[in-house]
C-alpha positions in Angstrom: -66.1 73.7 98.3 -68.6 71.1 97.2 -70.8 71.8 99.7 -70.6 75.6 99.3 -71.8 75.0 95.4 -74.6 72.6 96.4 -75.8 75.8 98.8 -75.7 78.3 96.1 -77.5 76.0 93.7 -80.0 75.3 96.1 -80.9 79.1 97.1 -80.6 80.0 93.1 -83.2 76.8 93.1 -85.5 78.5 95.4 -85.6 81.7 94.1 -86.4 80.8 90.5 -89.2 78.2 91.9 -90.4 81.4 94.3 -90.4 83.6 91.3 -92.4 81.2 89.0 -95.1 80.1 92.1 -95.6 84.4 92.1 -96.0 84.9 88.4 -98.8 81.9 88.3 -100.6 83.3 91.5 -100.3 86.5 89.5 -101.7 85.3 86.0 -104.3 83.1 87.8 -105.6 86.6 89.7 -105.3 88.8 86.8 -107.8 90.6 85.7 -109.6 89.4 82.4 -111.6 91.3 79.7 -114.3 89.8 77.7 -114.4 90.7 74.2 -116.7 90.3 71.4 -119.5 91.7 68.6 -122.7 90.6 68.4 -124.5 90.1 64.8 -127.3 89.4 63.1 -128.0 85.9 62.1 -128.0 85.7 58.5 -126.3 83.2 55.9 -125.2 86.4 53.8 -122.5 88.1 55.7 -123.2 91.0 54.2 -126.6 91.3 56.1 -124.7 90.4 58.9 -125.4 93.8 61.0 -124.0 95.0 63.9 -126.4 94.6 66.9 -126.2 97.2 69.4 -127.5 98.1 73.0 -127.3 94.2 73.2 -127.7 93.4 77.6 -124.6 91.2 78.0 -124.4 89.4 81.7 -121.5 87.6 82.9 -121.5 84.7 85.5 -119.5 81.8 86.8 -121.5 81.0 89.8 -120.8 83.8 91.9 -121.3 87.6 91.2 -122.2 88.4 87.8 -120.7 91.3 85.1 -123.1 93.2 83.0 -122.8 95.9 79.9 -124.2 96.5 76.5 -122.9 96.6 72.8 -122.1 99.3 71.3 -123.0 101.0 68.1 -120.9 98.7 65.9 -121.7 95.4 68.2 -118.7 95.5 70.3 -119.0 94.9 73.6 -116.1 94.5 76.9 -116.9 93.1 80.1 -113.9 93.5 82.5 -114.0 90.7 84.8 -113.0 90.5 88.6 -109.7 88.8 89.0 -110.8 85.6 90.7 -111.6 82.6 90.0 -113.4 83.4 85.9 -110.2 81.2 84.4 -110.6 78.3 86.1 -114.6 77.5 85.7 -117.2 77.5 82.8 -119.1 80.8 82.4 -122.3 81.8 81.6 -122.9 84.7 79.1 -126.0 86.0 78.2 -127.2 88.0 75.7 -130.9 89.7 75.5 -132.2 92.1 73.3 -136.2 92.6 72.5 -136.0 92.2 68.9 -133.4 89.0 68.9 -134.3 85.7 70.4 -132.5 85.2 73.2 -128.9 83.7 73.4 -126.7 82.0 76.2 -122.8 81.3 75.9 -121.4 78.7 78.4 -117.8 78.3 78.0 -114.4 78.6 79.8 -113.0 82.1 79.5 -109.3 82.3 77.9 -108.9 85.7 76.2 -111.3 84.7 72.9 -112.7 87.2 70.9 -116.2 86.1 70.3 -118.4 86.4 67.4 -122.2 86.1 68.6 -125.3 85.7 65.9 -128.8 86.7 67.3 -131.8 85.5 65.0 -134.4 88.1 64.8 -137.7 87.3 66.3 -140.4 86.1 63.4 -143.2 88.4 63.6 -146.4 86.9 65.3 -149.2 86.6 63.0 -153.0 87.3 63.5 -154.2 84.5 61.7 -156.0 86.8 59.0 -154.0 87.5 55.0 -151.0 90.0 56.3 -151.2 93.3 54.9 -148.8 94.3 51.8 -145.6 95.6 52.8 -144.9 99.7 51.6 -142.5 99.9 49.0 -139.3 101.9 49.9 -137.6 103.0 46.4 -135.1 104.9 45.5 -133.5 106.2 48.5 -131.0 109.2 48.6 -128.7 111.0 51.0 -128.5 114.6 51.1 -126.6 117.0 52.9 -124.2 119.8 53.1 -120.6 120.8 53.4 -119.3 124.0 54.0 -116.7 124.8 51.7 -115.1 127.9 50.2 -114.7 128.5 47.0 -111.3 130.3 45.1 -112.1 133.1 42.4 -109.6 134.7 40.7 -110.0 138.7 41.4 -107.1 139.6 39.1 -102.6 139.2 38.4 -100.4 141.0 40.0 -96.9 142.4 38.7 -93.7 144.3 39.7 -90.1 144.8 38.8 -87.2 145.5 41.3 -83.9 146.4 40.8 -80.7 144.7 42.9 -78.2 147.2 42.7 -74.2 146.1 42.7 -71.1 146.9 41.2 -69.1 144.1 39.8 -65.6 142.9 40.0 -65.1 144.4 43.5 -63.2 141.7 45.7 -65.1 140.8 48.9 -62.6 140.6 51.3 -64.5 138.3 53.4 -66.8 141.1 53.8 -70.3 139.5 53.4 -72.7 139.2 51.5 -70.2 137.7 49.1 -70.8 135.5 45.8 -71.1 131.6 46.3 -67.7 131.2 46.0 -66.5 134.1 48.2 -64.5 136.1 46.3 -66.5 139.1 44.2 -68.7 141.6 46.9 -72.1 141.0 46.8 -75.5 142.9 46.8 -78.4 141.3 48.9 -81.7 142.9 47.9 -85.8 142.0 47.6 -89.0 142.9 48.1 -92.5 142.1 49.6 -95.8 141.9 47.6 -98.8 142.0 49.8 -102.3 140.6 48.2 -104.9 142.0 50.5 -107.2 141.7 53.2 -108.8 137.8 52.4 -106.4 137.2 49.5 -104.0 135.3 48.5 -101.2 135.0 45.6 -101.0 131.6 43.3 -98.8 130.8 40.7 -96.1 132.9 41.7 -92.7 133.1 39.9 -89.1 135.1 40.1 -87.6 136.1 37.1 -84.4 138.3 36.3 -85.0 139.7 33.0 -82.2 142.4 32.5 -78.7 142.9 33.9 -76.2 140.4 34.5 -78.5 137.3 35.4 -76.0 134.7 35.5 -74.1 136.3 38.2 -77.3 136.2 40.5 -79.2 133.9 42.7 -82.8 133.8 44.3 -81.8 133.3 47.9 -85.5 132.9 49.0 -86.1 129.8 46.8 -88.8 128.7 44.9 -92.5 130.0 45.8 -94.5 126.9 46.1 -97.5 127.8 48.3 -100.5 130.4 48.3 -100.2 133.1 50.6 -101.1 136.7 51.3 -97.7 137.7 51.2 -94.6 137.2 48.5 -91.0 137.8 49.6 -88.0 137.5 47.3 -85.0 137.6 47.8 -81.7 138.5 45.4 -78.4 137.4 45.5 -76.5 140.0 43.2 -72.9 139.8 42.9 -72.1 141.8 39.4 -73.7 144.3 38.3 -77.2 146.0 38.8 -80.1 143.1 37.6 -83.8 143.7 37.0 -86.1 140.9 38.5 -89.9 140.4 37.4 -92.3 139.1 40.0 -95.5 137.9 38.6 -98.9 135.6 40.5 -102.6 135.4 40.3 -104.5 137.1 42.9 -107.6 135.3 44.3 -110.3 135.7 46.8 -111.4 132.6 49.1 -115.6 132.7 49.0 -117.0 130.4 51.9 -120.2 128.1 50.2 -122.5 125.9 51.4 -121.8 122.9 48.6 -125.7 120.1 48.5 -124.1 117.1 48.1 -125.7 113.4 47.8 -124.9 109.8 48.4 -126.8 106.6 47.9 -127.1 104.2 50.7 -125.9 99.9 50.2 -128.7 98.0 50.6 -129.3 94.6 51.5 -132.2 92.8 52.6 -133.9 94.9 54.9 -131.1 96.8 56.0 -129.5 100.0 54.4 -126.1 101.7 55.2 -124.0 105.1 54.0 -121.1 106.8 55.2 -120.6 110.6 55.5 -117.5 112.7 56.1 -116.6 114.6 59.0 -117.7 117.9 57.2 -121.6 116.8 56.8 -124.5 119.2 58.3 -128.0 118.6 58.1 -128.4 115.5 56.7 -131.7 113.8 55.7 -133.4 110.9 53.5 -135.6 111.1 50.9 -137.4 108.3 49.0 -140.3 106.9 47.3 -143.0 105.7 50.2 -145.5 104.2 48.8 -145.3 105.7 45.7 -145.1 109.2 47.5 -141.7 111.4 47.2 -140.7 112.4 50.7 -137.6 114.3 52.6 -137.0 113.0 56.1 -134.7 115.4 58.5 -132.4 112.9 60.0 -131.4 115.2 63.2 -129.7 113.8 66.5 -132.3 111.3 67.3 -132.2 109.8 63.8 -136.1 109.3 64.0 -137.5 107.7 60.7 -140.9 106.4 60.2 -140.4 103.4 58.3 -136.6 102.8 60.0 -134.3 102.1 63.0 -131.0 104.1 62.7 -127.9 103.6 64.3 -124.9 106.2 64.3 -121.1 104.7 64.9 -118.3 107.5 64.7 -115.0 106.7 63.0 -111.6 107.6 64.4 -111.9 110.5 61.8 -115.2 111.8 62.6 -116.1 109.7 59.5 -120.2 109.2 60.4 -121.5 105.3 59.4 -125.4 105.4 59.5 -127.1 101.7 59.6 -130.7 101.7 59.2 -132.9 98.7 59.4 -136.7 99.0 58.1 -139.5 98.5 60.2 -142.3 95.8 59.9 -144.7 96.5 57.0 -142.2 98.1 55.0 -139.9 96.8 52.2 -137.4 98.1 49.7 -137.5 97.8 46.0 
């Protein structure tokens, strides 16, 4: 019996030990993302931009991984499944306006946070020219929206006809409780072709009201249409319906934003609505309107556009040399 356990244990043994040996061979050979964002260099984090179309290479000796960042800096490498978690790495990262940056370290699943420091402008030797002042910069563009005017009220009585004190029988319709016959009546209001009702009540204003009951409910929402129902189980009641009638007018609403600006760098948001944005400011003491189309082309800037999740629209714009804001 001893011996019998001692075989048991010893195959149990072997199969855990087999199992473990499988899962390291696994993790050793899985595959392994590198992922990161790469910023500006700059002691206030708020200046701290996101660097994009940043070349990233990856090597460890043998073959190497490249890609870029994106829009907001972020950048993933996915790595081959050999042999990058047991040796140092190499990662580069170039870009022509950013000095040039190397990362050797031994890849564990990190998220990595990588400053670039812009490259200092190279100077002629002779006084530098004055910088153009950029002042007040604005955002416009335009939403389309739809505006509601109201076109009028509309009103009408109904009657719910019903003789009282007649037992049901279990005859339905029948009063809450079951017992007195019961009338179920209503009507239907219609606003329109591109209208809508608002504000809509029910009320019974003659007749035995207390021995009635809206069976529709409450109207809470605009609609085209109204329908009310009547519970009526005495006699004949006289209901009142009564809303506002409006017309939906579609608008082209100008709106404007101002951009958050620090250093040399500007940023503004836009919702998901926004056509035909563009920038105005004060160049060099001159007012001027700048289209910002698909190639977000300014003359004194380099844009960036970074989509939210909601089709939210992040613009970063960073001024070129020989211009400054103010």
């Amino acid at each position: 019996m001893r011996v019998r356990n001692i075989a048991i244990w010893a195959v149990v043994t072997a199969i855990i030990v087999g199992i473990c040996v499988a899962l390291i061979v696994k993790a050793r050979h899985a595959s392994l993302t590198l992922t990161g964002v790469v910023l500006r260099q700059d002691p206030d984090p708020r200046k701290q931009l996101p660097i994009p179309n940043v070349n990233i290479t990856a090597t460890d000796g043998g073959p190497s991984v490249t890609g870029e960042s994106d829009a907001s800096g972020l950048f993933r490498l996915q790595l081959p499944n050999s042999g990058w978690r047991e040796s140092r790495a190499t990662v580069t990262f170039r870009h022509t306006s950013y000095e040039p940056f190397d990362l050797q370290t031994r890849l564990d699943g990190e998220i990595y946070i990588v400053h670039l420091r812009p490259i200092a402008p190279t100077g002629t030797g002779a006084a530098a020219a004055p910088e153009m002042p950029v002042k007040d910069v604005r955002v416009r563009y335009s939403e389309r929206t739809t505006t509601r005017v109201d076109v009028g009220s509309a009103a009408k009585t109904f009657t719910v006809a019903n003789t009282g004190g007649v037992p049901c029988e279990n005859k339905p319709p029948c009063s809450p409780d079951g017992k007195w016959k019961a009338s179920l009546s209503g009507i239907t209001m219609d606003a329109g072709e591109g209208q809508q009702f608002e504000n809509a009540r029910v009320s019974c204003i003659a007749g035995p009201c207390p021995f009635t009951k809206i069976e529709s409910g409450p109207i809470v929402r605009p609609g085209r249409t109204i329908t009310v129902s009547i519970l009526d189980w005495s006699d004949t009641a006289t209901f009142l319906v009564e809303a506002e009638v409006t017309r939906s007018t579609p608008s082209d609403a100008v709106r404007q934003a101002y951009p958050a600006i620090y250093g040399r760098a500007m940023s503004f948001t836009l919702p998901a609505t926004a056509e035909g944005p563009s920038v105005e400011a004060d160049i060099g003491g001159a007012e001027i309107v700048f289209p910002l189309g698909p190639a977000l082309l300014l003359s004194w800037a380099d844009c960036n556009l970074e989509m939210g999740a909601d089709q939210t629209k992040l613009y970063r714009c960073e001024l070129k040399p020989g211009y400054e804001f103010r």
